[in-house]
C-alpha positions in Angstrom: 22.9 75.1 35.8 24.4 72.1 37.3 21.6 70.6 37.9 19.9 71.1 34.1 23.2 69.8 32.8 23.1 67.0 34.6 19.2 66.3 33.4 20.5 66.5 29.9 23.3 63.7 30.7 20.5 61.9 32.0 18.3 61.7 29.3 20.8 61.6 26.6 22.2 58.3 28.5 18.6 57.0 28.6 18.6 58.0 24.7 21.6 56.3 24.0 20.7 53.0 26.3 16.9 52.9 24.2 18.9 53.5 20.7 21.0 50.2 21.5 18.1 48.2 23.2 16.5 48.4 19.8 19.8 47.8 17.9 20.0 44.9 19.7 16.5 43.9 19.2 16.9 43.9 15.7 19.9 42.3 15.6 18.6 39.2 17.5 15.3 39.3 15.0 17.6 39.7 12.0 19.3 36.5 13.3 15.9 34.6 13.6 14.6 35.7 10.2 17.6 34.0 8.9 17.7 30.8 11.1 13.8 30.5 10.6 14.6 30.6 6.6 17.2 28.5 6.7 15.3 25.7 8.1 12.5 26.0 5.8 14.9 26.3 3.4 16.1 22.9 4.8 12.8 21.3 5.2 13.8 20.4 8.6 11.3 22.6 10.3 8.0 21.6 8.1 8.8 18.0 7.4 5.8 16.1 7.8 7.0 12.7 6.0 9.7 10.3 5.7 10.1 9.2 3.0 12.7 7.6 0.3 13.6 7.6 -3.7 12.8 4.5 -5.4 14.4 2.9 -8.7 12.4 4.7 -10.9 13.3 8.0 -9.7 10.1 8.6 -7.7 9.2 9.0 -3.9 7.5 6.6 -1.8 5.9 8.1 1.7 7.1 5.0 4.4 5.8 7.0 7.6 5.4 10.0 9.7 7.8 12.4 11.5 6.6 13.3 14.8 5.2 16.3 14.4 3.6 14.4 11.4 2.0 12.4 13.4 1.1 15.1 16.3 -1.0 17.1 12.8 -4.8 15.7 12.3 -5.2 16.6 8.9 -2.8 15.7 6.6 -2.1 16.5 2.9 -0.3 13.9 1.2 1.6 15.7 -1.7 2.3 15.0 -5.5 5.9 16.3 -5.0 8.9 16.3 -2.3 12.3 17.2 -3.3 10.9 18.2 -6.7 10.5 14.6 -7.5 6.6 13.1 -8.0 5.6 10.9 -5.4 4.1 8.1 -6.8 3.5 5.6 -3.5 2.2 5.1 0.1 3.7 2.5 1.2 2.6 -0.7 3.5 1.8 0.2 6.5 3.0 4.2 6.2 0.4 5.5 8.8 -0.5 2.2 10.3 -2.2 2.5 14.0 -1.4 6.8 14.4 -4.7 7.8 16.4 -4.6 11.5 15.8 -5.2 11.4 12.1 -8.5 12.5 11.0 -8.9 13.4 7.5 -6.5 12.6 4.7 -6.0 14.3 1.4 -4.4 12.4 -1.2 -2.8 14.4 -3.6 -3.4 13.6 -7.5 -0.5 12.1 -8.8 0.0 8.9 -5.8 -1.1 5.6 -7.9 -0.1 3.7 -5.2 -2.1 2.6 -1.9 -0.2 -0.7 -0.6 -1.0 -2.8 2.0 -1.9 -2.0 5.6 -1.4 2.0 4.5 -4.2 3.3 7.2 -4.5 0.2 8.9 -5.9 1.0 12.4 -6.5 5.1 11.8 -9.3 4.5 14.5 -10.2 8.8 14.2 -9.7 8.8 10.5 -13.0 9.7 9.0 -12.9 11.0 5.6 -10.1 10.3 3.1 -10.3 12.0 -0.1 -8.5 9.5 -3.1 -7.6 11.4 -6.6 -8.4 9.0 -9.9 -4.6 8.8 -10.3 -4.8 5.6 -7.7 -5.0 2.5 -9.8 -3.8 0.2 -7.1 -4.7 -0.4 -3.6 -3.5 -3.2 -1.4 -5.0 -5.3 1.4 -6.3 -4.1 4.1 -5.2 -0.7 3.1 -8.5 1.1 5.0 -9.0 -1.8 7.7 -10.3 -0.4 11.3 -10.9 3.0 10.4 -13.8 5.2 10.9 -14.2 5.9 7.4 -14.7 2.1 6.6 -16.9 1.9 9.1 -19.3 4.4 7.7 -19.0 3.5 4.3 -20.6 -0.4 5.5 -23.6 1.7 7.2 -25.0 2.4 3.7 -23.1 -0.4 1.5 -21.9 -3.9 1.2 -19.0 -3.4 -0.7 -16.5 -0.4 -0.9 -15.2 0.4 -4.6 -12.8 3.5 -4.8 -11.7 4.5 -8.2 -13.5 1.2 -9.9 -11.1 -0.8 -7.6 -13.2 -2.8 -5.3 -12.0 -2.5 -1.8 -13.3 -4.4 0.4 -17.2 -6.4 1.0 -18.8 -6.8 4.0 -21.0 -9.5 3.9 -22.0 -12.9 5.3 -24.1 -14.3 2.2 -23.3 -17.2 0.1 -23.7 -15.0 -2.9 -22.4 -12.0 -4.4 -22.0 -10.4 -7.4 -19.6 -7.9 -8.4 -21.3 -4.4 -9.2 -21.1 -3.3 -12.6 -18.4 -0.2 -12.5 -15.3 -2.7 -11.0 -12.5 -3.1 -13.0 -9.9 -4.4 -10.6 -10.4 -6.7 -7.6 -8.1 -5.5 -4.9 -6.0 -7.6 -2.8 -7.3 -9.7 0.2 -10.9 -8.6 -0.5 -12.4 -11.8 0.1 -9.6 -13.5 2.1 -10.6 -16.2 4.2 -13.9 -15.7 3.8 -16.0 -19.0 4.6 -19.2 -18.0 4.1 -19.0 -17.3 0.0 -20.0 -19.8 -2.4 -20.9 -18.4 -5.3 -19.3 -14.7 -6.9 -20.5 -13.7 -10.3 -17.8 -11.2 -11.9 -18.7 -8.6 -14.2 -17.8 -8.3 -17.2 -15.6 -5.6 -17.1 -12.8 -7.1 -14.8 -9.4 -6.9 -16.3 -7.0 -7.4 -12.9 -7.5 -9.9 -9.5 -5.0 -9.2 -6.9 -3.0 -11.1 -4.7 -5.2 -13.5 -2.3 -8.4 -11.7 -3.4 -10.3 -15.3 -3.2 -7.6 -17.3 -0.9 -8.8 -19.4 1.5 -12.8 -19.0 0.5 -13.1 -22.8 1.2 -16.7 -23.4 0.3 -16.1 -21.1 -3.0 -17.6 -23.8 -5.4 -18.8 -21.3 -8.7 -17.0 -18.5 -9.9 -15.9 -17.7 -13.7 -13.5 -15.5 -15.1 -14.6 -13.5 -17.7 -12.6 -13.1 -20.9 -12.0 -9.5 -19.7 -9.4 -10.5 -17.3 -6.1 -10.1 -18.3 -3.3 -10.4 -14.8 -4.3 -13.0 -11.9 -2.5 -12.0 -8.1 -0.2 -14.1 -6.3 -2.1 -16.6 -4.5 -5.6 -14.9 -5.6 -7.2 -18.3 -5.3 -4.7 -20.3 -2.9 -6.6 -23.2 -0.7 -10.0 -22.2 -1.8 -10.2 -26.0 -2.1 -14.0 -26.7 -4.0 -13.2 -24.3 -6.8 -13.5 -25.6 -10.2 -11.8 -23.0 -12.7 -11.3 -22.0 -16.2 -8.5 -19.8 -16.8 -9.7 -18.1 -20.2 -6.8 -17.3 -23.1 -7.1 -13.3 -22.3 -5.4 -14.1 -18.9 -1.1 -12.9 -20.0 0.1 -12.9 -16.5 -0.8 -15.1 -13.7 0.8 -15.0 -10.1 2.9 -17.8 -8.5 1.1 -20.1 -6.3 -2.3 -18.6 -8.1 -4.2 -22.0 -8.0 -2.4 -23.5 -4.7 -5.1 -26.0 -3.5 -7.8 -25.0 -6.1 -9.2 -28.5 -7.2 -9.2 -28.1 -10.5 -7.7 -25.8 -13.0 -8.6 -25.6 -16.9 -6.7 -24.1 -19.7 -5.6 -24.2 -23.0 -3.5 -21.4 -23.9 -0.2 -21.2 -24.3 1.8 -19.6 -21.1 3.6 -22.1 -18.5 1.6 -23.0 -16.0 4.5 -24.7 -13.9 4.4 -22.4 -11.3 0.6 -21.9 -10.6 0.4 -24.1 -8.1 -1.9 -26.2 -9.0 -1.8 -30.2 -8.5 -4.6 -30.7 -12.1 -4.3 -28.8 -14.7 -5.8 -29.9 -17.8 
C-alpha cells in the first residue's frame, strides 16, 4: 500500500510538473506572438528602405537598410506609411552587389541620377509607365545595360531614351522617343551629326554637353523644356532654338558657338556669348 501510494505521488508530481512546463510554454509563445506583432506593427522588423517625406507630401526611397541590402530581389513599392512614393533618389542603391532583379512598383515617376549605378548582379529591372523621368547614369555598370547593348545601340525605357552606345559620327533618334534623358550623350567626341525626331518635347540636363565635334543638330518645333547645361561646351554647334521651346535651363548654350532665336523669353541666363 505504501508503496502504490507513493507511485501515485509520483506521477501526479510528474502531472503537475508537465501541466506547468506547457503553461510556461505558452506563456513564453504568447509573449513572442505579441513582440513579433508589435514590430511588424512597427515596421522595424520588415523595413527594407529608408526613406523620407518630401514637400509635396510624397516619399522618396534615399537607400537601403541592411537587411535591404542583404535581400536580391527587391520590390520597390507605390506606398510606405500610407503615403505614395513618388521617387528613387540619386544614388539610392548605388554600388549594392547583391541586388539582382528590381521591381518597380507603378506609381514611382522618378528615376534620378546614379539610382542603380554600379548594381554589377542586377539583371532584369522591371519599370511601370508611371516613370516619366530618369536621370543620368541612372542604369550605368549594371548587367542589365550590358545586355540590352548586345542586341541595341540605344536603350529607350518608357519613350525616354536612356542611354546610346555608339562610336559613329551619326545617329538618329528612333521614332517612339519623346524625352532625351540626362547625360545621354555627355562627352561624347565621336558624334557629329544627331537628327531628332519629330516627336521630342523634353532634352535633359547635359544630354549633348561636351559633344565637341557636334556640328548639325536641329530642334524640332516639338520641343518644348531644354536641361540645364544640355548643350554646354559642345563648342562647333550652330543652333536654332524654335518659339515652341517655354523653358530653357541655365547655362543651356554655355560655349555653343552660336545660338538663334526670336521669341520672346530672356535669354540672359543661357549662357551663351552670340545670340542673335
Amino acid at each position: 500500500v505504501f508503496l502504490r501510494m507513493e507511485k501515485m505521488k509520483f506521477i501526479k508530481v510528474m502531472h503537475n510538473r508537465t501541466l506547468y512546463s506547457r503553461i510556461l510554454l505558452l506563456m513564453i509563445m504568447s509573449v513572442m506572438l505579441v513582440q513579433m506583432t508589435a514590430c511588424q506593427k512597427s515596421g522595424k522588423a520588415i523595413k527594407v528602405f529608408e526613406y523620407e517625406t518630401m514637400d509635396d507630401g510624397n516619399i522618396k526611397i534615399t537607400g537601403l537598410t541592411d537587411k535591404g541590402k542583404n535581400d536580391s530581389k527587391l520590390t520597390i513599392p507605390s506606398q510606405l506609411d500610407d503615403k505614395a512614393v513618388t521617387v528613387i533618389d540619386a544614388g539610392a542603391f548605388k554600388d549594392d552587389n547583391n541586388v539582382t532583379e528590381i521591381v518597380i512598383s507603378d506609381g514611382i515617376k522618378t528615376i534620378n541620377s546614379n539610382a542603380f549605378y554600379n548594381c554589377k548582379a542586377l539583371e532584369n529591372i522591371t519599370v511601370p509607365q508611371s516613370v516619366e523621368s530618369i536621370g543620368i547614369n541612372a542604369f550605368s555598370n549594371t548587367k542589365w545595360e550590358s545586355v540590352q547593348y548586345e542586341s541595341h545601340t540605344e536603350i529607350v525605357v518608357n519613350n525616354i531614351l536612356v542611354g546610346v552606345k555608339t562610336s559613329a559620327s551619326e545617329y538618329t533618334v528612333p521614332d517612339a522617343v519623346k524625352i532625351i534623358a540626362a547625360g545621354v550623350f555627355y562627352n561624347n567626341t565621336d558624334i557629329q551629326s544627331i537628327k531628332l525626331n519629330s516627336n521630342i518635347e523634353s532634352i535633359g540636363d547635359y544630354a549633348f554637353s561636351g559633344c565637341t565635334q557636334l556640328n548639325k543638330l536641329t530642334l524640332p518645333d516639338s520641343v518644348k523644356a531644354i536641361g540645364y547645361c544640355s548643350f554646354s561646351n559642345s563648342s562647333s554647334l550652330n543652333i536654332t532654338v524654335p518659339q515652341s521651346v517655354k523653358e530653357v535651363g541655365k547655362d543651356a548654350f554655355m560655349g555653343v558657338a552660336h545660338v538663334s532665336y526670336s521669341g520672346n523669353m530672356s535669354t540672359k541666363d543661357w549662357g551663351a556669348d552670340n545670340i542673335n
